[in-house]
N, C-alpha and C positions, 0 to 999 in steps of 0.2 A: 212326154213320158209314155211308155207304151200300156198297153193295157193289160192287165194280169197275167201272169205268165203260168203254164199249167208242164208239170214236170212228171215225169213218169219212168223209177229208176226199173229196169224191166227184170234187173239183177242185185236186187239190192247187197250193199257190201258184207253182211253179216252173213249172206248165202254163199258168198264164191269172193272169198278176200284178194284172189288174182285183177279182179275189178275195182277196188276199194279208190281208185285216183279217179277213175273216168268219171263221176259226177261232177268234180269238185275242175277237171279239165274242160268237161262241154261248158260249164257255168263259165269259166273265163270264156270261152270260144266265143259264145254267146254272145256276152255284154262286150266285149274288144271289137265283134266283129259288128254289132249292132244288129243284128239278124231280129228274123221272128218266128222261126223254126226251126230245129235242127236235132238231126238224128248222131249217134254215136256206134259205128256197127266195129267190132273185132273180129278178126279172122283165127278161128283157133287152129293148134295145130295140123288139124285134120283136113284144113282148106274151108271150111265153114264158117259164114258169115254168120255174124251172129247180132242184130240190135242191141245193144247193152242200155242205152236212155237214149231219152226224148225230152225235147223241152220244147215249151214256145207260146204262143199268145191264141193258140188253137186248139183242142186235141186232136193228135194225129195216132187215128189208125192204124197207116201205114208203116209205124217203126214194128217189122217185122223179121228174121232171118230172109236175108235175101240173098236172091241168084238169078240177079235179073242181068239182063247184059250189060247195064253200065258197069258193074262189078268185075266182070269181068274184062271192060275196058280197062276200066282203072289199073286189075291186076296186071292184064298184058302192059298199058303204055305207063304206070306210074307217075301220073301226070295230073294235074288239078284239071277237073271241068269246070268253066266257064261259062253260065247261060244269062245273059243281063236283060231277058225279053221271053216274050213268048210264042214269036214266031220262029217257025219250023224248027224248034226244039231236038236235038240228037237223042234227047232220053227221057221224053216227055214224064216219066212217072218220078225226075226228079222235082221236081213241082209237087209239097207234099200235101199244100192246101190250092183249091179253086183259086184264092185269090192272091196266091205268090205269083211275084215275078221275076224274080230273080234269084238267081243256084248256084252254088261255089260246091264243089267235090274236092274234098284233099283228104288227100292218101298221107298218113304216117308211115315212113320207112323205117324200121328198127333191125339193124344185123343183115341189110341187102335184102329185105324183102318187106312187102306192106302186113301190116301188123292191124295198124288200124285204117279206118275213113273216116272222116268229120264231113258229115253233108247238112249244108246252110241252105236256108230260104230269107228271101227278103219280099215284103209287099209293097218295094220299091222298084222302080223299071230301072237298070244300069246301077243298083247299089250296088255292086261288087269292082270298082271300079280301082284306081292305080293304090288311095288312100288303105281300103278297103285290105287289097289287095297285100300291102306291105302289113298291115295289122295281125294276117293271117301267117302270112312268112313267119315274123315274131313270134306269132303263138307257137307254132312249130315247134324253131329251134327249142323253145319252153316247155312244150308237150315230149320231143323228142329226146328231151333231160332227163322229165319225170320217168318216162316208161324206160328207156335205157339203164336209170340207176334203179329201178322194179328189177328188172331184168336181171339186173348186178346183185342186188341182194338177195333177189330170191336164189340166184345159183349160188350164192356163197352160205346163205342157209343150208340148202339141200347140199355141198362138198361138205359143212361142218357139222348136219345129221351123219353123213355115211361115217365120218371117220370115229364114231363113236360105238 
């Protein structure tokens, strides 16, 4: 069993109800993926990353608005990164504690473009591996339900404010 876990919603739901899922989506991400870190960032319309939560068995600092260049990896190739070690790392500041070893980056696509990122830490060397790996697919398609029917109702809200 892992050791206490420390959550930190940066936007709580009663502030910006556009956010109201993503707690309740990192928490599965979390415990499916077995992690011991993980940040939840949004990109709003304006191209702005935004940290939304934080969870993990550490506090991390670092869940902040970010623009750092893995982001903008992620945005250009839309593509999960992979780090199951800590040698010669491609984005060393995904490592959100000293003693993580291992990084999973996935990008949520919604409507052709990334919407969200989910970035994992493990303080295992090679956790992210084939098992791992499928758990996170799953979450996905699961994540990419919630936010798509958000998505749906919030525009069918806003068509049946206007025609009033």
């Amino acid at each position: 069993m892992k050791s206490s876990v420390e959550e930190r919603n940066l936007f709580p739901a009663h502030q910006e109800r556009e956010h109201e899922h993503i707690p309740q989506l990192l928490d599965k991400a979390f415990y499916l993926t077995e992690s011991d870190l993980a940040h939840w960032y949004s990109i709003g319309n304006d191209g702005k990353i935004k940290c939304r939560k934080s969870k993990g068995i550490f506090i991390s600092s670092s869940c902040e608005d970010s623009n750092e260049d893995w982001v903008e990896f992620i945005l250009d190739c839309q593509q999960m990164i992979v780090q199951n070690n800590r040698e010669n790392p491609l984005f060393p500041e995904l490592f959100l504690h000293r003693k993580m070893q291992s990084v999973l980056v996935y990008p949520l696509i919604t409507e052709g473009s990334i919407s969200e990122i989910l970035l994992l830490n493990s303080l295992e060397t090679n956790h992210f591996g084939q098992k791992i790996l499928y758990k996170a697919v799953e979450f996905s398609a699961h994540a990419l339900f919630v936010l798509t029917r958000f998505l749906q109702d919030r525009n069918h809200a806003k068509h049946s404010d206007s025609k009033k």
